[in-house]
C-alpha distance (Angstrom), angle and dihedral (degrees) to the residues before:
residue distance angle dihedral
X1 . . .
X2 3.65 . .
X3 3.86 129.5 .
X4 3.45 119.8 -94.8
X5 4.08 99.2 -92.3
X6 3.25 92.6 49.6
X7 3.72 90.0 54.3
X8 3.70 96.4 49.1
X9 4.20 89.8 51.2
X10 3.51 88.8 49.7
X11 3.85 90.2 55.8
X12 3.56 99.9 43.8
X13 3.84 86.3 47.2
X14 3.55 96.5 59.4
X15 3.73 96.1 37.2
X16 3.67 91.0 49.6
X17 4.08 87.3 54.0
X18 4.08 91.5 40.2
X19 4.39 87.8 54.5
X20 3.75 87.7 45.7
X21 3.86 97.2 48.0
X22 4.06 113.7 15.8
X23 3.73 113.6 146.0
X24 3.88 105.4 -111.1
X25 4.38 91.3 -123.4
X26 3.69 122.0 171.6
X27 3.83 92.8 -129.8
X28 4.11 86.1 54.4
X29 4.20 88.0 55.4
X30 4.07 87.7 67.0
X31 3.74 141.7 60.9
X32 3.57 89.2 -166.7
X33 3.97 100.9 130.5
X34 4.07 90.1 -154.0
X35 3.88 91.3 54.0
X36 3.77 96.4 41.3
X37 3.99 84.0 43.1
X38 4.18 87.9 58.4
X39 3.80 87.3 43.7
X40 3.84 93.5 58.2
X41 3.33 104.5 46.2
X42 3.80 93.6 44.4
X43 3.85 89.9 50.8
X44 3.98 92.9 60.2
X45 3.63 104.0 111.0
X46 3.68 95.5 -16.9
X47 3.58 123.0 111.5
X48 4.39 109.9 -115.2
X49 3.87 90.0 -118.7
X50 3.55 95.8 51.6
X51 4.14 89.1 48.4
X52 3.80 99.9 47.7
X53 4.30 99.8 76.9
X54 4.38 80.8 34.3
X55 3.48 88.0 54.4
X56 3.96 106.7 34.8
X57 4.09 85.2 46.0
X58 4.13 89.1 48.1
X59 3.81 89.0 54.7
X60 3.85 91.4 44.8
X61 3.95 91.4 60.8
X62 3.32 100.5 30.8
X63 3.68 121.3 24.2
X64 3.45 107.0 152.2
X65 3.86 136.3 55.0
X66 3.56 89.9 -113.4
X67 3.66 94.0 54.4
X68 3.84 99.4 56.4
X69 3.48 89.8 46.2
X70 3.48 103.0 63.0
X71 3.48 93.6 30.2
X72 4.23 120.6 125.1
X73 3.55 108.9 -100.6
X74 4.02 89.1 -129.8
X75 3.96 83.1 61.2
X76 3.68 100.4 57.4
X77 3.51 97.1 35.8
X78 4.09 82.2 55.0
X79 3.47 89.0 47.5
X80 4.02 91.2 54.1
X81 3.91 95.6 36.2
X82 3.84 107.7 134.9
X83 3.70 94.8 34.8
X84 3.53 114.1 81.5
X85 3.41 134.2 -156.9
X86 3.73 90.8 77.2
X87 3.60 100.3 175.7
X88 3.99 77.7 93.2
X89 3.24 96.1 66.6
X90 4.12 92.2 51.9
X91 3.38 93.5 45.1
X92 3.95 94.8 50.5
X93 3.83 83.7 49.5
X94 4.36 92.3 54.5
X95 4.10 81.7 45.7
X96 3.98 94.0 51.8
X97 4.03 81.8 48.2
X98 3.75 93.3 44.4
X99 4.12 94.7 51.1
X100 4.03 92.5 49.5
X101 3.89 90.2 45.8
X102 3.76 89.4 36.4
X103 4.02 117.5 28.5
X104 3.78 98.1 20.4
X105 3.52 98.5 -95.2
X106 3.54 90.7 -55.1
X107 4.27 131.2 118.7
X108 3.74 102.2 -108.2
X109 3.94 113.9 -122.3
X110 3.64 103.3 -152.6
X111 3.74 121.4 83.0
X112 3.87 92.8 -124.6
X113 3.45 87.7 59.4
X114 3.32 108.6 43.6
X115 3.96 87.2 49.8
X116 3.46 95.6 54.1
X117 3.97 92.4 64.0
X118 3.67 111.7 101.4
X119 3.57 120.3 -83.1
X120 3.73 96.8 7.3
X121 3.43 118.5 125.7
X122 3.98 145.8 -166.6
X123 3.95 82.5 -89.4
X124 3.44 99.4 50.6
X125 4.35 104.0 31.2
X126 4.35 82.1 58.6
X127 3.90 90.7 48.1
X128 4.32 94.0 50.2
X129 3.90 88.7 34.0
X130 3.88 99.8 56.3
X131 4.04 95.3 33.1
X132 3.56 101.2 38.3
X133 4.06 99.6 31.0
X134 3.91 104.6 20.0
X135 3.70 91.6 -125.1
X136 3.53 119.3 155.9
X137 4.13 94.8 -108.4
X138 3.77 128.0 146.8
X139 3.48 119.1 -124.3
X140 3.94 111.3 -156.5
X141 3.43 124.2 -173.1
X142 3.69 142.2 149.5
X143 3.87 93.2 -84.4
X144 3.92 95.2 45.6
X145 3.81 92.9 42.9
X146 4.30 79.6 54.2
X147 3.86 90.6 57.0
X148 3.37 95.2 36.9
X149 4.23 93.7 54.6
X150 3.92 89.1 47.8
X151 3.72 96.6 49.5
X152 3.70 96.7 50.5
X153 3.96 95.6 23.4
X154 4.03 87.4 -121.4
X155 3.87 104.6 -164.6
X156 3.97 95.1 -160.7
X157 4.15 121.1 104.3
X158 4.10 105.5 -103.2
X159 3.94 85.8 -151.5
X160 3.99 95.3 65.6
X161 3.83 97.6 89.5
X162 4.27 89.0 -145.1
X163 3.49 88.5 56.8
X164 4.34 90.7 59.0
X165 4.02 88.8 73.9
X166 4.41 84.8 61.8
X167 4.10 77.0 57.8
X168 3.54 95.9 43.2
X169 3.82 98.9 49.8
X170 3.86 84.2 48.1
X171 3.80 81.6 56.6
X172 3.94 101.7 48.4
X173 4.19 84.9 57.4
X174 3.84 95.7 43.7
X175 3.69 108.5 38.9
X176 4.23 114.9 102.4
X177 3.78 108.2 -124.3
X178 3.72 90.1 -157.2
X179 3.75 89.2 64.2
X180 3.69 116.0 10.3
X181 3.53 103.9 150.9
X182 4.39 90.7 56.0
X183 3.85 91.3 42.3
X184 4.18 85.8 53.7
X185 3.80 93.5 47.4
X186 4.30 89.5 35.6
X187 3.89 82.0 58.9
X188 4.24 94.3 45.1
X189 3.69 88.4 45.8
X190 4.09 96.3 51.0
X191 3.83 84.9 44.2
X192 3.39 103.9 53.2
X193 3.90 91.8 38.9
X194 3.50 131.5 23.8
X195 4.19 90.5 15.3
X196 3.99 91.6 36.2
X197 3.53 117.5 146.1
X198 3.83 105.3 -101.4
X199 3.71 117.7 35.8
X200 3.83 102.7 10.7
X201 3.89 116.7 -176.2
X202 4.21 98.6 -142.2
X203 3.73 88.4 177.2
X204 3.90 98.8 59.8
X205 4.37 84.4 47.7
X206 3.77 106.8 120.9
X207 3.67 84.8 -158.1
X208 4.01 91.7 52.9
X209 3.48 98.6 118.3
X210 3.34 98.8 50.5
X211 4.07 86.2 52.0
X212 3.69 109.0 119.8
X213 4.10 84.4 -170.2
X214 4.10 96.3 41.1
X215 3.88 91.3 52.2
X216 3.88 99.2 42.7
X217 3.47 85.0 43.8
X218 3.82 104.5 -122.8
X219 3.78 101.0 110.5
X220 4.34 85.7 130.4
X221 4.08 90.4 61.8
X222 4.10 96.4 53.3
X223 2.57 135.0 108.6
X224 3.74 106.5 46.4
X225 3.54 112.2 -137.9
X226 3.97 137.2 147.0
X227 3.54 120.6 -127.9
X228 3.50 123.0 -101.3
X229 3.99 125.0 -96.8
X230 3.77 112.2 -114.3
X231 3.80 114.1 -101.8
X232 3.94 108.9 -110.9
X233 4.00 115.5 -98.4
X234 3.86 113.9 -120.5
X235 3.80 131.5 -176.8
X236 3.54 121.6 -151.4
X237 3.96 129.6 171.1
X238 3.89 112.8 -141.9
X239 3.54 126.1 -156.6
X240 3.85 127.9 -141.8
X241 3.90 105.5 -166.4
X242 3.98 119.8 -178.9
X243 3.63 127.3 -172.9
X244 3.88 143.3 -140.0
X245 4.43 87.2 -87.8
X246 4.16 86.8 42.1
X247 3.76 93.1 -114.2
X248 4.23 116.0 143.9
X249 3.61 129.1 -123.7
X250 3.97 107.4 -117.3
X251 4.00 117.8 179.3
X252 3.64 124.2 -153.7
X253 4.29 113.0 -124.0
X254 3.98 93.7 -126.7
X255 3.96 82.0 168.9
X256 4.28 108.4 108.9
X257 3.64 87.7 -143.9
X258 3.72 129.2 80.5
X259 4.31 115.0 -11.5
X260 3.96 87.9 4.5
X261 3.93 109.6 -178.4
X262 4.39 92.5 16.6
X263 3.57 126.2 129.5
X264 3.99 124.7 -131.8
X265 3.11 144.7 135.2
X266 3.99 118.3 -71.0
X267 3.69 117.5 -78.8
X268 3.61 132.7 -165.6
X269 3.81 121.3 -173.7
X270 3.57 122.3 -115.4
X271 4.08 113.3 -109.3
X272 4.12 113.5 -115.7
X273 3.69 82.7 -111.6
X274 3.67 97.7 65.8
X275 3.57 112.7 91.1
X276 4.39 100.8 -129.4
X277 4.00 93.6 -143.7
X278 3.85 88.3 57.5
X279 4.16 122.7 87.7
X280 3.64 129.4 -124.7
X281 3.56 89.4 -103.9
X282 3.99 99.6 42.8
X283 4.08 88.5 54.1
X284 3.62 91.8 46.4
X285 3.68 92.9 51.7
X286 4.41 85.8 40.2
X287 3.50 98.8 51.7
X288 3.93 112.3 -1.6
X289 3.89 92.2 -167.4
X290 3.75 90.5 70.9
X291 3.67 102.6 56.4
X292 3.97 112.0 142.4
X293 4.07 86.7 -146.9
X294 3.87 91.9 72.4
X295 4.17 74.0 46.0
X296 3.74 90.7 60.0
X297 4.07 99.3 38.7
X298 3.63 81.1 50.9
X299 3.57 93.1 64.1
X300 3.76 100.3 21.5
X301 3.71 115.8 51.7
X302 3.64 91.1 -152.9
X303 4.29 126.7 131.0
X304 3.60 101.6 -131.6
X305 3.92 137.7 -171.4
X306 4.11 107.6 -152.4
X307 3.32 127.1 -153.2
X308 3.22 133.4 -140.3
X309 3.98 104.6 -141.8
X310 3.79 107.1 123.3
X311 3.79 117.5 -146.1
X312 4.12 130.1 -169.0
X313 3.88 111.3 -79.8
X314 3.68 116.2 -112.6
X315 4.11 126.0 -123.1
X316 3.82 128.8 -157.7
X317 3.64 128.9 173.8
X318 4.15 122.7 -157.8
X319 3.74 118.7 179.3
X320 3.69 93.4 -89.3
X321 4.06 105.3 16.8
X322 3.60 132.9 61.7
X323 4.22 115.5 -159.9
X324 3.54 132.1 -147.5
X325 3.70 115.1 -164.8
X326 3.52 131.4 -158.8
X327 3.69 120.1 -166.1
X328 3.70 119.3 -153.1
X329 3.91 123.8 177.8
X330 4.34 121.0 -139.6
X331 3.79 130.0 174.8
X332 4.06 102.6 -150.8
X333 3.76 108.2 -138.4
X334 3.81 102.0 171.5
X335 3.62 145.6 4.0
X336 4.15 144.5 53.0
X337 3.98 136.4 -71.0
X338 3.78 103.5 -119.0
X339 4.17 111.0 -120.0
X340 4.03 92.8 -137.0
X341 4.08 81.6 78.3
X342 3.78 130.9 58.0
X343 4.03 98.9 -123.6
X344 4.22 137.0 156.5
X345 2.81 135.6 171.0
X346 4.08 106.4 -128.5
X347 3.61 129.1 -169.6
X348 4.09 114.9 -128.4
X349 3.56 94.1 -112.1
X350 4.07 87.0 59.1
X351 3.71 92.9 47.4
X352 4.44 84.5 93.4
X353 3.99 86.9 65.9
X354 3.77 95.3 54.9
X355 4.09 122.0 63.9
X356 3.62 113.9 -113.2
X357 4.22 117.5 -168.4
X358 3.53 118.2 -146.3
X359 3.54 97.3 -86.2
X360 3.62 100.6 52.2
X361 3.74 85.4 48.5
X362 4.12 91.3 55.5
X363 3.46 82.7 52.5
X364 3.67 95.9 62.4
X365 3.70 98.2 42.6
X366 4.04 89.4 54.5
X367 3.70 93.7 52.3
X368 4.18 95.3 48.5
X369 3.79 86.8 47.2
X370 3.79 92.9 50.2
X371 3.85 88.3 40.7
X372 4.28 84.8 51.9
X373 3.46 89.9 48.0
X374 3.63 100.6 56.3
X375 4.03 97.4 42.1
């Protein structure tokens, strides 16, 4: 590490920069620990713009710790719709539950404590600790651990979780006790902008000269990191069934995997043996003994008229899956929902009081613009 000067400049540099250029946020206009809490875990892998009406409308509903935990799941899953990830969400609820069973109802303000709530980790305990408390915390994140491998030319892979304590030691020597919680967010800022990780701008750095990368000139090698694996292609067939008073047959996820506790439509998942390029129809008329409707009877003992409009398929990505959606239109003319399976039917203008993920929202959107299409 550097001496201790050199440390100092190197704060006051980036400080200086961070007063001149901080992002006026809502979350950075508090030091309310539950607010700035919300803000965090929002802000993982979401894009600020995209948080700031999620987390103004979050607060709205639910702005105390006693609020979100007591709150119906189906509200703060509604409240998070359109984010993803939403084991967040769940575990944000368990850590509202934990603080009024544990700490009173109150936010704990020690760093033991707040990292013991559930779902909070070393990332997010240094970012509530230094901007809600002023304690002297690191914050590490994939941004700072991007600064932080360019300014001391760090030749370790910042996606192998044992290698984030090398980052957070570099933290513990660096970090400006005066003003911990700014230097943290100075760092995320210069990470996620002028150091991002495609197209940087080295020359605009106000830590450039203390760049071990930017004056050797090998800012385009750090930092290290391995590319991701490829999320895992599935094929799934969905199935948009209306009834005689036009109202849609939603199912509730009562899986505790992936989209737990989100409505769509029903899905089945495409056998191995289906080729995913091919329609509905063009396997049925292929191979007739692998037709995902005697899938859907099987599981749904409904009578039901198909129809054969076609409609655009829908994609979604998660971090380690990759959909492929199928959309196929039924009027049901007979039959009963089965009680082993959480199932309504819902009229359209009731779909706002149910929580729809991303892909059930896709969904939607394909089958209006097919329905526009056609009229």
């Amino acid at each position: 590490m550097w001496p201790q000067e050199k440390i100092v400049a190197f704060r006051k540099a980036l400080l200086d920069w961070y007063d001149a250029h901080k992002r006026d946020l809502p979350w950075r206009r508090t030091k309310d620990p539950y607010a700035i809490w919300v803000s965090e875990i929002m802000l993982q892998q979401t894009r600020v713009d995209t948080v700031k009406p999620y987390y103004e409308r979050f607060l709205y509903h639910l702005p105390t710790i006693q609020d979100l935990a007591t709150a119906p799941e189906e509200v703060i899953l509604k409240l998070w719709e359109g984010l993803g990830y939403y084991s967040r969400v769940r575990n944000m609820q368990e850590a509202a539950q934990q603080m009024v069973s544990d700490f009173e109802g109150r936010f704990p303000t020690t760093y033991v404590g707040i990292a013991s709530l559930k779902g909070i980790g070393p990332y997010t305990a240094g970012a509530i600790a230094s901007i809600a408390f002023d304690l002297p915390e690191p914050a590490v994140d994939g941004n700072v651990m991007r600064v932080l491998s360019r300014l001391f030319e760090v030749d370790y892979d910042i996606g192998v979780p044992a290698n984030r304590k090398i980052f957070q030691a570099m933290m513990e020597e660096l970090i400006d006790p005066e003003r911990p919680g700014d230097f943290n967010q100075a760092l995320m800022d210069l990470g996620s902008d002028i150091e991002s990780p495609t197209n940087p701008r080295p020359e605009e750095s106000p830590v450039k000269d203390f760049s071990a990368a930017y004056l050797n000139g090998t800012m385009d090698k750090y930092p290290i990191k391995a590319p991701k694996k490829k999320p895992i292609p599935v094929t799934y067939q969905a199935f948009i069934i209306r009834n005689e008073k036009n109202e849609f047959l939603l199912e509730k996820n009562q899986e505790s995997n992936l989209l737990a506790g989100f409505w769509s439509f029903p899905l089945v998942e495409k056998a191995e043996a289906i080729p995913p390029q091919l329609s509905l129809f063009e396997v049925a008329e292929a191979s007739p003994q692998v037709d995902v409707r005697q899938e859907f009877h099987k599981i749904y003992p409904l009578e039901v008229e198909w129809q054969s409009e076609r409609f655009a398929p829908v994609q979604h990505i998660f971090s380690h899956r990759k959909w492929q959606i199928e959309l196929l239109e039924g009027i049901a003319i007979a039959g009963f929902l089965p009680k082993n399976r959480e199932l309504q039917w819902i009229s359209v203008e009731d779909f706002h009081r149910y929580p729809f993920a991303k892909p059930q929202q896709k969904m939607w959107n394909s089958y209006l613009a097919g329905k526009q299409e056609r009229k």
